[in-house]
KESE-342673 format. One line per field, with one value per residue (C-alpha): residue in one letter; x negated, y negated, z negated; residue number from 1. Coordinates in pm, whole numbers, padded with zeros to 5 digits. Each point is the difference from the previous one (the first is absolute). Layout:
KESE-342673
guti A ... $
xx X ... $
yy Y ... $
zz Z ... $
zagu NUM ... $
end
This chain:
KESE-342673
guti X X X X X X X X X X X X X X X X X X X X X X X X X X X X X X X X X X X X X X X X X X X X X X X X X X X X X X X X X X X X X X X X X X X X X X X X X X X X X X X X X X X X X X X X X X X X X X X X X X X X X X X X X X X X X X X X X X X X X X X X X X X X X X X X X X X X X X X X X X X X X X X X X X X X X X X X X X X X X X X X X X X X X X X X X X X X X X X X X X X X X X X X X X X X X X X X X X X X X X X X X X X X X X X X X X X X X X X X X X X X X X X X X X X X X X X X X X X X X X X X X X X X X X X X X X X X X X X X X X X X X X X X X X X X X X X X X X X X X X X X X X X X X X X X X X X X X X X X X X X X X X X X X X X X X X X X X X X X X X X X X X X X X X X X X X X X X X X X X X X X X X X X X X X X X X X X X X X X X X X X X X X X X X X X X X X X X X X X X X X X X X X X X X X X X X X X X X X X X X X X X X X X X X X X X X X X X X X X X X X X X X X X X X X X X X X X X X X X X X X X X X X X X X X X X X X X X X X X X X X X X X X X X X X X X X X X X X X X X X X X X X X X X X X X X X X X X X X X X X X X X X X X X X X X X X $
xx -00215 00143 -00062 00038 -00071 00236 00071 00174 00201 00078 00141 00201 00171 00122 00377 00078 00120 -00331 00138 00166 -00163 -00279 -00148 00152 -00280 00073 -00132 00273 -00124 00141 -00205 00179 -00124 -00102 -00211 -00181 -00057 -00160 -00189 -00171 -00046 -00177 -00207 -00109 -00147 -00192 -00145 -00100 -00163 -00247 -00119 -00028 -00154 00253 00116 -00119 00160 00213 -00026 00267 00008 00315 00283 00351 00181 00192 -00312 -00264 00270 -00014 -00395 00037 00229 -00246 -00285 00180 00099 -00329 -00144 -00211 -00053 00195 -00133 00237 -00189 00207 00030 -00094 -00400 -00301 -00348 -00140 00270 00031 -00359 00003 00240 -00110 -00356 00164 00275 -00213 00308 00001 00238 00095 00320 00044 00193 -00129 -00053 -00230 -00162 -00336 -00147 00145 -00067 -00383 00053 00042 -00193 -00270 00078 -00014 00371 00083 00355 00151 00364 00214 00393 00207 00333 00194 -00134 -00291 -00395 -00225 00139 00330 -00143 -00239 00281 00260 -00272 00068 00288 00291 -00035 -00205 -00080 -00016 -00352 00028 -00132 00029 00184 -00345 -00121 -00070 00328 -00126 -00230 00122 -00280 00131 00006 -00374 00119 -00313 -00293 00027 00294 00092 00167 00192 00053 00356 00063 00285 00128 -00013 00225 00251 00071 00080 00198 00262 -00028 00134 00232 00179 -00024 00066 00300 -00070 00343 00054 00166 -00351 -00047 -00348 -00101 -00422 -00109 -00318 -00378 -00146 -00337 00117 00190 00359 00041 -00195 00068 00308 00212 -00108 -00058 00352 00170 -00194 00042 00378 00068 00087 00043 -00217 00022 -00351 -00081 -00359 -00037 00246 00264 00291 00251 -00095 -00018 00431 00076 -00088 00166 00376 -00158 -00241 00013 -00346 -00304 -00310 -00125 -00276 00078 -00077 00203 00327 -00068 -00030 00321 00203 -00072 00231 00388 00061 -00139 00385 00147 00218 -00350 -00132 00346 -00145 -00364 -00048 -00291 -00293 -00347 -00288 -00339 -00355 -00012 00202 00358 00112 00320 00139 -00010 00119 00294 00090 -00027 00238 00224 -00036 00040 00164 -00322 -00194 -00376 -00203 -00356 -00215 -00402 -00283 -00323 -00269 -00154 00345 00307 00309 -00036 00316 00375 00306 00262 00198 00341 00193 00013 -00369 -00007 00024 -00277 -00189 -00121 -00377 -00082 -00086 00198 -00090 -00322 00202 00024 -00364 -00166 -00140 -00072 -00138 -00136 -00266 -00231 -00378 -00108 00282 00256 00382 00154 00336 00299 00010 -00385 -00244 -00276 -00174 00229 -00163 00183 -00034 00234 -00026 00010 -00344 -00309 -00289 -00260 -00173 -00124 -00401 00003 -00019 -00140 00334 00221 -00160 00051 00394 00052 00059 -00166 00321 00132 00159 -00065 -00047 00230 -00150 00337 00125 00356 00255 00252 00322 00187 00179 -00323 00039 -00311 -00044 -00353 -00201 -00296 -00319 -00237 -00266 00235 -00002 -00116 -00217 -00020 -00168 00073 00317 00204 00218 00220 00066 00306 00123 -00115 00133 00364 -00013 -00079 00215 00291 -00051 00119 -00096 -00235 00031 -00255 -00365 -00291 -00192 -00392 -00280 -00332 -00343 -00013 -00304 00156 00297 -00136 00268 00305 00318 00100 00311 00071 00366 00243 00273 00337 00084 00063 -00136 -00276 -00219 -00226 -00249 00022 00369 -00024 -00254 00199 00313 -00176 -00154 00351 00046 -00358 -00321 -00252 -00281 00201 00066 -00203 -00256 00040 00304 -00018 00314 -00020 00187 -00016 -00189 -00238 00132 -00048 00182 00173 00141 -00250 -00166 -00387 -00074 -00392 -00010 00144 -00258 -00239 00115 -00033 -00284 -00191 00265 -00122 -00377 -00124 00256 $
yy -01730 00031 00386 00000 00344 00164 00325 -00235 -00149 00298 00096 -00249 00107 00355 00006 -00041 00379 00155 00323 -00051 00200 -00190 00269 00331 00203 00261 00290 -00079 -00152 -00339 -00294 -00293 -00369 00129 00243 -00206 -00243 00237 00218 -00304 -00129 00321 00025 -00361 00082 00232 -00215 -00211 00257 00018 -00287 -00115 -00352 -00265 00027 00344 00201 00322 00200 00191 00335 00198 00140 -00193 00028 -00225 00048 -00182 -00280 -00002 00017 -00300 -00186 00116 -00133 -00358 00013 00061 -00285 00194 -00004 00298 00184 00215 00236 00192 00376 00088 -00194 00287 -00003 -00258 -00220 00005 -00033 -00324 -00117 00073 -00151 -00289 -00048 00146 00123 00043 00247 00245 00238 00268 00339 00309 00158 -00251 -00045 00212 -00171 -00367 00032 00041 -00264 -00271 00116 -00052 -00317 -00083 -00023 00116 00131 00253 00110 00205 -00007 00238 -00037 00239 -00226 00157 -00089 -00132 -00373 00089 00263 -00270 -00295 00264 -00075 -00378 -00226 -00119 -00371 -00215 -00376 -00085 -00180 -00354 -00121 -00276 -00024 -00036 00300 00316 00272 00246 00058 00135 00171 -00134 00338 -00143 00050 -00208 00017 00045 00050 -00295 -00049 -00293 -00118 -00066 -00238 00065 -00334 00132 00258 -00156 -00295 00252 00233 -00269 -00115 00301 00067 -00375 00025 00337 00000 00236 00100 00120 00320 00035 00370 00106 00272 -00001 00252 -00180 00022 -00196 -00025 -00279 -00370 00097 00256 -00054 -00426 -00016 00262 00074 -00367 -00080 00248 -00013 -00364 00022 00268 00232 00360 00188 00346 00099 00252 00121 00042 -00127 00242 -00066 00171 -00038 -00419 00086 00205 -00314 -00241 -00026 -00056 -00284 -00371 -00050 00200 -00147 00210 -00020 00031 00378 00083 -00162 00182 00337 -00085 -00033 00359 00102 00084 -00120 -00362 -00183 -00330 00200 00136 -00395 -00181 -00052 -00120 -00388 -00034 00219 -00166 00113 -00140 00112 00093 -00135 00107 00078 -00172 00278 00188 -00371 00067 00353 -00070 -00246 00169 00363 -00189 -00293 -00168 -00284 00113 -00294 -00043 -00142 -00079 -00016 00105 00154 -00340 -00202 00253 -00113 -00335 00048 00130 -00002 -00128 00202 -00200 -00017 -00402 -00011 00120 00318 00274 00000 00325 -00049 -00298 00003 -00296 -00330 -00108 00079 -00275 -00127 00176 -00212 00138 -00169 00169 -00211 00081 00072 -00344 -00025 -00217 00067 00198 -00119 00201 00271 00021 00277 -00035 00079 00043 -00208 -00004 -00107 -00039 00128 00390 -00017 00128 -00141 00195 00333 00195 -00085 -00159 -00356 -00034 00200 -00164 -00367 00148 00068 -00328 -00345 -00311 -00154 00349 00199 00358 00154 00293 00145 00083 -00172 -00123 -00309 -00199 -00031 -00389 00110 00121 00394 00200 00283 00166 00076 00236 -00051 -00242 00308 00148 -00281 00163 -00246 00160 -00192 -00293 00025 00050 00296 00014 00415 -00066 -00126 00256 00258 -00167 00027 00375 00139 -00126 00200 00362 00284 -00192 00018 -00219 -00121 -00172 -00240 -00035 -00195 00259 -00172 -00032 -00081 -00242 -00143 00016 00180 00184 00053 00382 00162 00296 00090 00279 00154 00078 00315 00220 -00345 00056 -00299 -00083 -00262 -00106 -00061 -00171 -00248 -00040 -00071 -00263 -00187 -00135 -00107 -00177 -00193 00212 -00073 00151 00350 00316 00126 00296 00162 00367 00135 00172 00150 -00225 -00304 -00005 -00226 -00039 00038 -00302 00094 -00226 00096 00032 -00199 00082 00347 -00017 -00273 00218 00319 -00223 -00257 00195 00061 -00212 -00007 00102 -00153 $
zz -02943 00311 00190 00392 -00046 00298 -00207 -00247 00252 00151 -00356 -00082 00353 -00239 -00117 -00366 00048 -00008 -00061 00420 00287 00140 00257 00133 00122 00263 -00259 -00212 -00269 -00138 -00154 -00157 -00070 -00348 00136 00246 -00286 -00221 00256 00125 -00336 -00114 00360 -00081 -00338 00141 00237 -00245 -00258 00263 -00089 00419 00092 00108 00391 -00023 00319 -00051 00304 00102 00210 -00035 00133 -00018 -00367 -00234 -00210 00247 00033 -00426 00024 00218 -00238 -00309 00196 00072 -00358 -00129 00169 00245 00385 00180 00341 00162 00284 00248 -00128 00363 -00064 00006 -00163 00240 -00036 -00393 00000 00146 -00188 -00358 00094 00112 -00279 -00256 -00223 -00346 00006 00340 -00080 00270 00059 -00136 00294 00086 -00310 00076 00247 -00077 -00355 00131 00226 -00298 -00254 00246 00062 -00311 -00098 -00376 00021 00217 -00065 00149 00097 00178 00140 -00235 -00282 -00106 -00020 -00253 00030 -00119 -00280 -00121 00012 -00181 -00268 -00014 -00169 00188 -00075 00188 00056 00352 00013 00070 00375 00204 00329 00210 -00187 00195 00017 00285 00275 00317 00220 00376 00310 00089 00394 00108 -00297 -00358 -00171 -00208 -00357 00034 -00371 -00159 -00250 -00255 00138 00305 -00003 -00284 00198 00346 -00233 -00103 00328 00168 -00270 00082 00359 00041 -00285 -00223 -00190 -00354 00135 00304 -00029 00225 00176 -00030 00282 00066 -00127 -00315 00090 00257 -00028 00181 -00285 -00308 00028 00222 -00121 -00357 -00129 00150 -00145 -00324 -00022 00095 -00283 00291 -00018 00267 00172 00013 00266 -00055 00418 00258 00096 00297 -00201 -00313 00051 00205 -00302 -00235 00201 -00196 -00328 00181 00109 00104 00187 00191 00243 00262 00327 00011 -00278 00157 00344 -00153 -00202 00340 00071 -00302 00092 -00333 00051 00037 -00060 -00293 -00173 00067 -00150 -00343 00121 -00007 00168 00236 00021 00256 00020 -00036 00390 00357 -00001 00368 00054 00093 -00336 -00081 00178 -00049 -00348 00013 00222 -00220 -00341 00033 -00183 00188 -00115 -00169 00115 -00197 00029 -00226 -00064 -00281 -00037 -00040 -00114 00224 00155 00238 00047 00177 -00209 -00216 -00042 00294 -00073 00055 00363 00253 -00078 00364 00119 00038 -00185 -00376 -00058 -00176 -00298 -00359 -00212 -00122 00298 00269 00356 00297 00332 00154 00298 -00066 -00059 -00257 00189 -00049 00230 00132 -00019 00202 00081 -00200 -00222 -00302 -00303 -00300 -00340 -00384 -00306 -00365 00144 00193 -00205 -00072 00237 00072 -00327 00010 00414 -00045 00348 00103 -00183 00093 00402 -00063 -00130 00176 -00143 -00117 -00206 00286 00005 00363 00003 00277 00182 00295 00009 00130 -00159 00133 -00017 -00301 -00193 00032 00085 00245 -00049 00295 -00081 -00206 00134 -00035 00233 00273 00361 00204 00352 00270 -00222 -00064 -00306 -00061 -00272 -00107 -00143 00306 00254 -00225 -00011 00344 00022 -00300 00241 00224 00063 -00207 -00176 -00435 -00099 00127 -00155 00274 -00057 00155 00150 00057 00372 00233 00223 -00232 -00321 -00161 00233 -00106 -00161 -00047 -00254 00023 -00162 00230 -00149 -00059 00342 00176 00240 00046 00292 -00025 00404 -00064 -00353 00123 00389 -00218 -00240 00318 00083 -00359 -00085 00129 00170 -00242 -00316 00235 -00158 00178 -00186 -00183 -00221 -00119 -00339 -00223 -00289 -00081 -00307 -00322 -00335 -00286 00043 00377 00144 00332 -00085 00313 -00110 00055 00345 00112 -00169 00223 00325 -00085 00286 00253 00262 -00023 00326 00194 $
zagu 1 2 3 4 5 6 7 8 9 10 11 12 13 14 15 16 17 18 19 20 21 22 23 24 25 26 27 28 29 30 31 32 33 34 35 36 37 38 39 40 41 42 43 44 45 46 47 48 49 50 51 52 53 54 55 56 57 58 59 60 61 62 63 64 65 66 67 68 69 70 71 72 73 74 75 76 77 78 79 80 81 82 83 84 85 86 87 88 89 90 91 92 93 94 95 96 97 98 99 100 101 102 103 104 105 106 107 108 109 110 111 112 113 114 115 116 117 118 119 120 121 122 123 124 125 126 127 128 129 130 131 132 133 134 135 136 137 138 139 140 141 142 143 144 145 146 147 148 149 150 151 152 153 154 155 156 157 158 159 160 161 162 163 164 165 166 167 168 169 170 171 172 173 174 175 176 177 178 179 180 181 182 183 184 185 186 187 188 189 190 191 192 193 194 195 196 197 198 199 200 201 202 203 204 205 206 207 208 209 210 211 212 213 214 215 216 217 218 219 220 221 222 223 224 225 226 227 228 229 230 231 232 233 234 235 236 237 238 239 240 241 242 243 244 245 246 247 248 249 250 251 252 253 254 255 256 257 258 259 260 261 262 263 264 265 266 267 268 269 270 271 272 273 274 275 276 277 278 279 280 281 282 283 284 285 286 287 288 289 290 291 292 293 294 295 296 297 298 299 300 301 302 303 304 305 306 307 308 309 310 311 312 313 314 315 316 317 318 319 320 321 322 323 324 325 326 327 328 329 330 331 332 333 334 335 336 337 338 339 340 341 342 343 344 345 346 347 348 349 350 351 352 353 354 355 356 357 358 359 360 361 362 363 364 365 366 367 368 369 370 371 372 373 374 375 376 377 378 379 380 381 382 383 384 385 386 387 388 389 390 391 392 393 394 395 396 397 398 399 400 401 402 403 404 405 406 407 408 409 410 411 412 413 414 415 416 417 418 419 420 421 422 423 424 425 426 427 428 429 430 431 432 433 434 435 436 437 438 439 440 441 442 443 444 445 446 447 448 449 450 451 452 453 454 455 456 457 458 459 460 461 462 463 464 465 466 467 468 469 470 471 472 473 474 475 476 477 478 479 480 481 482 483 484 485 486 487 488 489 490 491 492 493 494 495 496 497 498 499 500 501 502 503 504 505 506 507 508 509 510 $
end
């Protein structure tokens, strides 16, 4: 009987040398391919001595370890349905999501086992581990308990892999639902198009409880038989340090600006690496091109999403095509992408609209929203992004913004992205984030929040004279606050909510 079952495809991806290094963790200890096959094996067993119904949903609410990424593998390989929450969540925001997942099963650290463990039981959910990142807790003492072989349970391709709660920027948070087909067919994908080698070594600085690291970068490397050099939090030096004995690291933007500030960062510590990937957030081209210039690396940038995995990239092979700063190149291979305008016409080259994609990587809906999931769907399959972008003539995309993020100001429309091109050109000016404020006689006016360089002194008069020359009058801010730092998440994303939040009254009364 056939088993799409992606932890058994993922295994097969393991060298015949089981006893080889498959992950260096940064507290020195060592796992090989043998040991990933039989810790999974045993967490697996005792997933199923408890006897869970099928599709039953492991939630997951711990720090970053090789362990959670084996409790993720166990969980695939049992057959069950696996929930990764940021570490970073609090009681309001677990609470939501175990009444809306209803898990079977919620592991957590032990610090926060009081109050969560209270939290489930609750709710009704019947198992509460815990796991700790020096490899300790009651899921690993209970699992020590079980065998080391295991079956992988036989599933389908449509059948459910892994819900991923979305930010919730505007409403609910919502679990967009995974298939094990899903994520198989973007995983060989990526390792085609993005040509994984036998010798790929990987430096994994990122989170697990999101796509770009758990998918991305561990299915590749799993799949690929790659050795990875797991860093439990993202360290400058610590990623230079790792860079001779590497060939591959994906970054978010964030990550690759803070690595610029190290001395160390050359073109001599780069000469082994194959290949530097950034997505998750905007790259500025300037980091594009510093990088470039510091390294000798062209960065690739890549988009995707929760609901879809990676649906585009600059090429990797220099055969393909140039890597252009600020796009996120063309659809990969299955994926199609159209942008269309809001009555679902095709945009011509060159002209922006809504991004609309599907292929075997885009799930099947919203966990429990059907009235959701029927909204971000066209009638003829597409599923409605809800980013903004253009195509160029030879098919590569440059995102725009979110359409959430569109300004309309006395009826016209203002791209963010665009007005904050504009202003991180200019002077003294690191970065910005460019929001729309209700406004009495516009609707919504045009907001600037932008970060100085260091020593730079901003003024807003001059910042907004200077961008007059440069743009139309009705994309100006009417107001501009410099800041020291813009809020983000733990993916380097701007939290665009909280600032419209923090200036959703600023003009009432004018």
């Amino acid at each position: 009987m056939d088993n799409d079952n992606l932890f058994v495809a993922l295994r097969a991806g393991f060298p015949a040398a089981m006893e080889g290094v498959a992950i260096e963790a940064d507290n020195g200890l060592v796992y090989t391919w043998r040991d990933i096959e039989r810790a999974t094996a045993m967490i697996a067993n005792l997933l199923a001595s408890l006897e869970l119904p099928p599709g039953a949903r492991v939630a997951v609410h711990t720090d970053k370890s090789v362990e959670t990424l084996l409790l993720y593998l166990a969980t695939l390989r049992a057959g069950l349905v696996y929930l990764p929450l940021n570490n970073a969540y609090q009681q309001a925001e677990l609470e939501y999501f175990i009444d809306n997942a209803e898990p079977g099963v919620v592991v957590c650290s032990g610090r926060n086992f009081p109050w969560i463990s209270k939290l489930a039981f609750r709710r009704g959910v019947g198992h509460v581990f815990t796991l700790n990142d020096d490899r300790s807790g009651t899921l690993l003492d209970r699992a020590a308990q079980q065998g080391d072989r295991h079956e992988a349970a036989v599933v389908r391709a449509d059948q459910l892999a892994a819900i991923l709660y979305t930010s919730g920027t505007t409403g609910r948070s919502k679990g967009a639902m995974l298939s094990h087909g899903n994520l198989l067919s973007n995983a060989r994908t990526l390792q085609t198009y993005w040509d994984w080698r036998a010798d790929d070594v990987l430096i994994h600085a990122l989170p697990i409880f999101h796509v770009h690291g758990l998918f991305v970068a561990c299915h590749g490397a799993l799949l690929n038989g790659s050795r990875m050099l797991w860093l439990s939090r993202f360290e400058a030096r610590a990623v230079v340090e790792r860079l001779p004995r590497a060939t591959l690291f994906m970054g978010v933007p964030t990550l690759y600006v803070r690595l610029l500030q190290e001395a160390a960062l050359t073109r001599e510590a780069c000469a082994r690496m194959r290949l530097f990937i950034s997505g998750s957030a905007p790259l500025r081209l300037e980091t594009f091109h510093e990088w470039q210039a510091r390294t000798g690396h062209v960065l690739l940038e890549r988009y995707g999403m929760s609901e879809t995995v990676m649906l585009t990239s600059n090429p990797c092979r220099p055969e393909d095509g140039e890597r252009v700063g600020g796009t996120v190149g063309r659809p990969l291979p299955g994926v199609a992408l159209r942008v269309v305008d809001d009555g679902g016409v095709s945009q011509p080259a060159g002209e922006v609209g809504n991004i609309e994609v599907r292929g075997p990587n885009v799930f099947s809906g919203y966990w429990r929203m059907p009235e959701k999931t029927a909204e971000e769907f066209t009638a003829d399959g597409w599923f409605r992004t809800g980013d903004v972008g253009r195509l160029d003539e030879r098919g590569g995309l440059t995102i725009v913004g979110r359409s959430k993020d569109l300004i309309i100001s006395g009826g016209y429309n203002v791209y963010p992205a665009e007005v904050e091109g504009y202003l991180n050109e200019l002077p003294g000016v690191a970065e910005s984030a460019v929001i729309g404020a209700p406004h009495p006689d516009l609707g919504e006016a045009v907001v600037a929040v932008v970060v100085p360089r260091p020593a730079a002194e901003l003024d807003a008069g001059s910042l907004v004279a200077q961008l007059r020359t440069r743009i139309a009058g009705f994309k100006l801010p009417k107001r501009v606050f410099v800041v020291d730092e813009l809020p983000r998440n733990a993916m380097g994303k701007v939290q665009k909510n909280l600032l419209r939040q923090q200036h959703a009254r600023l003009f009432v009364g004018d």
